[in-house]
N, C-alpha and C positions, 0 to 999 in steps of 0.2 A: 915742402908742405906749407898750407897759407893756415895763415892765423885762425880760422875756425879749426880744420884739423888738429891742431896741435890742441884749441881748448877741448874738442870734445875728446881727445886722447887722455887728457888731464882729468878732465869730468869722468870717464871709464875705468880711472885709476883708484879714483877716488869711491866710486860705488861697487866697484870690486873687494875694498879695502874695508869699509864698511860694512860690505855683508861676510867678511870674514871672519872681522871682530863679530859681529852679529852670531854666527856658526858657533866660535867659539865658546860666546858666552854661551849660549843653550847647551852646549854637551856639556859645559861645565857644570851648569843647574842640573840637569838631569841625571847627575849621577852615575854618568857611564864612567866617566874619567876621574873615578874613583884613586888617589896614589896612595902614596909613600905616609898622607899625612892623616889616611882614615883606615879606620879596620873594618871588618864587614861582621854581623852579626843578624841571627834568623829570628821570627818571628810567626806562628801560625793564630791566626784569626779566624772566626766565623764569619765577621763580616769585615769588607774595606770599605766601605762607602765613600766615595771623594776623595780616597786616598791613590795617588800616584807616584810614577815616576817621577822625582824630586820634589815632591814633598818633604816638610821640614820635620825633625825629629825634634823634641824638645824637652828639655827638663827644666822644671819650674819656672817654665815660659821664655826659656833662653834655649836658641836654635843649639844643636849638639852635632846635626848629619841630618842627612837625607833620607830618601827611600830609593834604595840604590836598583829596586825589582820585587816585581810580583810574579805571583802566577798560581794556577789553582792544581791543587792535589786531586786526581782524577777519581783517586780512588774514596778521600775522607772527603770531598767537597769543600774544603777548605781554603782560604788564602795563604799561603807563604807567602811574607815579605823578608826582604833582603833591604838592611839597614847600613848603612855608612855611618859610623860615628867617628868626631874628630879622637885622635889617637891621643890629645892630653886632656879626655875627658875618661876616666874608668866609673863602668856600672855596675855594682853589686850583682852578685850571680842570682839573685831573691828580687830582682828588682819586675815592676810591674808594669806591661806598655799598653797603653789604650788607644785606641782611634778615637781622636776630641775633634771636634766642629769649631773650624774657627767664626763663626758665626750664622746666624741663620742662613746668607744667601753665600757665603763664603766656602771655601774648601773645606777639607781635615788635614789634619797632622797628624803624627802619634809625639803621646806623651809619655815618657820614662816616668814612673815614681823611683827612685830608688829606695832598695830594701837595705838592709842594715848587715848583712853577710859579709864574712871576711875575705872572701875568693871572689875577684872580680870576671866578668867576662872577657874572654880574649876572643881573637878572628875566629871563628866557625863554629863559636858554640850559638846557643839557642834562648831567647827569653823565655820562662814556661808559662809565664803565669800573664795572660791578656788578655784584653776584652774589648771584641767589636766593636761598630759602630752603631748605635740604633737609629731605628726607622723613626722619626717624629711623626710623622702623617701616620704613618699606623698607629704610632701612641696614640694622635689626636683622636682617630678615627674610634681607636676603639673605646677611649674616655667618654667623648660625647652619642658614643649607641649604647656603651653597657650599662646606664642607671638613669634610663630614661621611662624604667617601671611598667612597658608593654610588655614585658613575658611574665608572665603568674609561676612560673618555678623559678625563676631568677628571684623574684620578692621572695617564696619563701627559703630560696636555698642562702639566702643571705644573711637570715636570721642567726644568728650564733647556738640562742636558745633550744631552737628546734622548734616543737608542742608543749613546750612549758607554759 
């Protein structure tokens, strides 16, 4: 074989090897290849907004696990997610997960509060207590039309008073 051969043989090895490591990291992000050193816990929302497959889980702003799976309840409309936390972090069975925005143009997470209870979560139980993500553009939307004082029952149903 002449000395081109042989480099582009080397170069093919090398970009193979590359997009392997490449492979691996993504499934490792994504939270498929969940192991030995996470447990899995559920989650149901109204809303996921920006939340995905491998998104970060976090308590008090220090990563914990992933988002190891979604998918919608056909029947409540709802989000199930399926959480990955690292196994030497335990959450209070009372603890509270929210979908938080990392920034205006940024993704979401979910945030753990924990609660203060003595029985921790183990693999396949469930957080009860969470709360979606909100729509900003509908907040904005509806702050800057609802008291702009063009509907005449809007003024007086605002009054507290009433006809006093």
């Amino acid at each position: 074989m002449s000395r081109a051969g042989v480099f582009e043989t080397l170069v093919g090895a090398v970009v193979i090897a590359v997009a392997a490591a490449f492979l691996a990291y993504a499934y490792g992000v994504s939270g498929k290849g969940v192991g030995r050193d996470h447990y899995r816990v559920g989650a149901v929302f109204g809303r996921v907004d920006g939340v995905t497959v491998g998104s970060e889980v976090r308590i008090a702003g220090v990563k914990v696990g992933t988002v190891a799976g979604n998918s919608l309840d056909p029947k409540t409309y709802e989000a199930n997610v399926e959480l990955a936390i690292d196994r030497n972090v335990s959450i209070p069975q009372d603890s509270i997960a929210k979908v938080a925005s990392d920034g205006i143009l940024g993704g979401a997470h979910i945030a753990i509060e924990p609660g203060a209870a003595e029985e921790m979560l183990v693999e396949g139980d469930k957080i009860v207590i969470t709360q979606g993500s909100v729509d900003l553009l509908s907040l904005a939307v509806q702050a800057f039309t609802s008291g702009n004082g063009n509907n005449k029952d809007e003024a007086v149903s605002a009054d507290p008073l009433g006809d006093m």
